[in-house]
C-alpha positions, 0 to 999 in steps of 0.5 A: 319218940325216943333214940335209944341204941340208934333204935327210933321209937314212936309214940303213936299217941303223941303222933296223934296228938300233934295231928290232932293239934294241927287239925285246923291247918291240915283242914284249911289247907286241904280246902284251900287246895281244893279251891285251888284245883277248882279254879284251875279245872273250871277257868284256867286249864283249856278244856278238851272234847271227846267224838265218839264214831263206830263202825261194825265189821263182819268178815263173811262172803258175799250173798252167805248167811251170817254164822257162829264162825263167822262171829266168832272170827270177826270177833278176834280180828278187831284188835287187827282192825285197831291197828290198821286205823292207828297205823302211820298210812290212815292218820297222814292220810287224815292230815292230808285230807283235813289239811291239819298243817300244825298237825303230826302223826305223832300228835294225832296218835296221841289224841286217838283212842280205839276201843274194841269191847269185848265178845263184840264186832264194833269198834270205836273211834274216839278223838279229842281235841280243845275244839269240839267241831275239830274232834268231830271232823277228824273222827269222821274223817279216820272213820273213812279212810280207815274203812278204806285201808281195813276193806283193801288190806283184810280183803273185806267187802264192806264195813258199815257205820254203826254210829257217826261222830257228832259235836260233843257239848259238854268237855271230857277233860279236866274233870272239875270234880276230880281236881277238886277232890286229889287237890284238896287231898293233897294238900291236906297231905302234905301239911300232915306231913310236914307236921309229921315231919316236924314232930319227929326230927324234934329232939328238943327236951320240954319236961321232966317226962322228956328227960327220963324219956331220952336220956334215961335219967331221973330229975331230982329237983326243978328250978321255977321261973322268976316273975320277970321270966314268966313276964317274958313268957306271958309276953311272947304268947300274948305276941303269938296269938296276936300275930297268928 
């Protein structure tokens, strides 16, 4: 790295050397955080659960054959129907129903997700919740209520139950695997970085190659240490290794 006319150049091979130099600590830190988000994923953070209900719509008359049109329309009114079992009427409606007195419109909406595959007339409910029974019962819940709302407003004759929701066994969230995997990338980040960091706000001199570096200058003669200043030296890395 020099400063030379207030331009910053880097020396890629140096950088990679202070890297390469501070590899252990990089690596011990990245497995530290890793054991780190393990430990947080699997004992710490309260874990979530996901209850999946469908129903299936089709937009057609009564004693009619299904055709193409038909399809085709119910098809492109799923996301209307997303709406109508998202809307403020059906969730206080589950509230009320399920008594969820702790619970608010807005905290249901945030714990609500409604997919609408594509080129499909099906439509998923998805709640979650840390009590896996809980998720179930609000699912099936909305299911309902919603089926009502949609048929009354879209003037449908009836929606069918293509999947009811059931009590998920295994958590949704924190996934053990992912925490584990950005945290322990993180930390190795961010040592890397401070080594980095280090590296290029130190503008110290530490050899004759150093000088002739940054100050443009050639060295004419080196003066060597005494006995008793390489003593002193012998002593302070002695000290250093027994300290790390």
């Amino acid at each position: 790295m020099s400063n030379k006319n207030d331009v910053l150049e880097i020396n890629l091979g140096e950088l990679f050397g202070v890297i390469l130099g501070r590899s252990f600590l990089i690596i011990s830190a990245g497995v530290f955080f890793a054991l780190a988000g393990l430990f947080l994923s699997k004992f710490v953070i309260p874990p979530e659960y996901e209850s999946t209900t469908k129903i299936y719509i089709l937009n057609r008359e009564e004693n009619q054959t299904v055709t193409y049109s038909d399809v085709q329309i119910s098809t492109q009114l799923t996301q209307d129907y997303a709406e109508l079992i998202k809307s403020r009427r059906v969730l206080e409606e589950v509230i009320q129903r399920l008594h969820l007195i702790d619970m608010e419109y807005d905290d249901l909406y945030d714990v609500l997700k409604v997919d609408t595959p594509a080129d499909t007339r099906i439509v998923a409910i998805t709640v979650k919740d840390k009590d896996p029974l809980l998720a179930m019962q609000i699912a099936n819940c909305i299911r309902e209520v919603a089926s009502e709302h949609i048929t009354n407003v879209m003037d449908i004759d009836a929606i069918n139950i293509a999947e009811t929701a059931n009590v998920p066994t295994s958590k949704a969230s924190p996934s053990v695997a992912k925490w584990t995997v950005i945290s322990g990338f993180l930390g190795a980040v961010v040592v890397a970085f401070f080594a980095i960091l280090g590296y290029l706000l130190d503008d110290s001199i530490k050899s004759t190659d150093d000088i002739e570096r940054y100050l443009g200058l050639s060295t004419l003669a080196l003066i060597p240490l005494t006995t008793d200043e390489m003593d002193k030296k012998k002593k302070k890395k002695s000290s250093a290794k027994k300290v790390k």
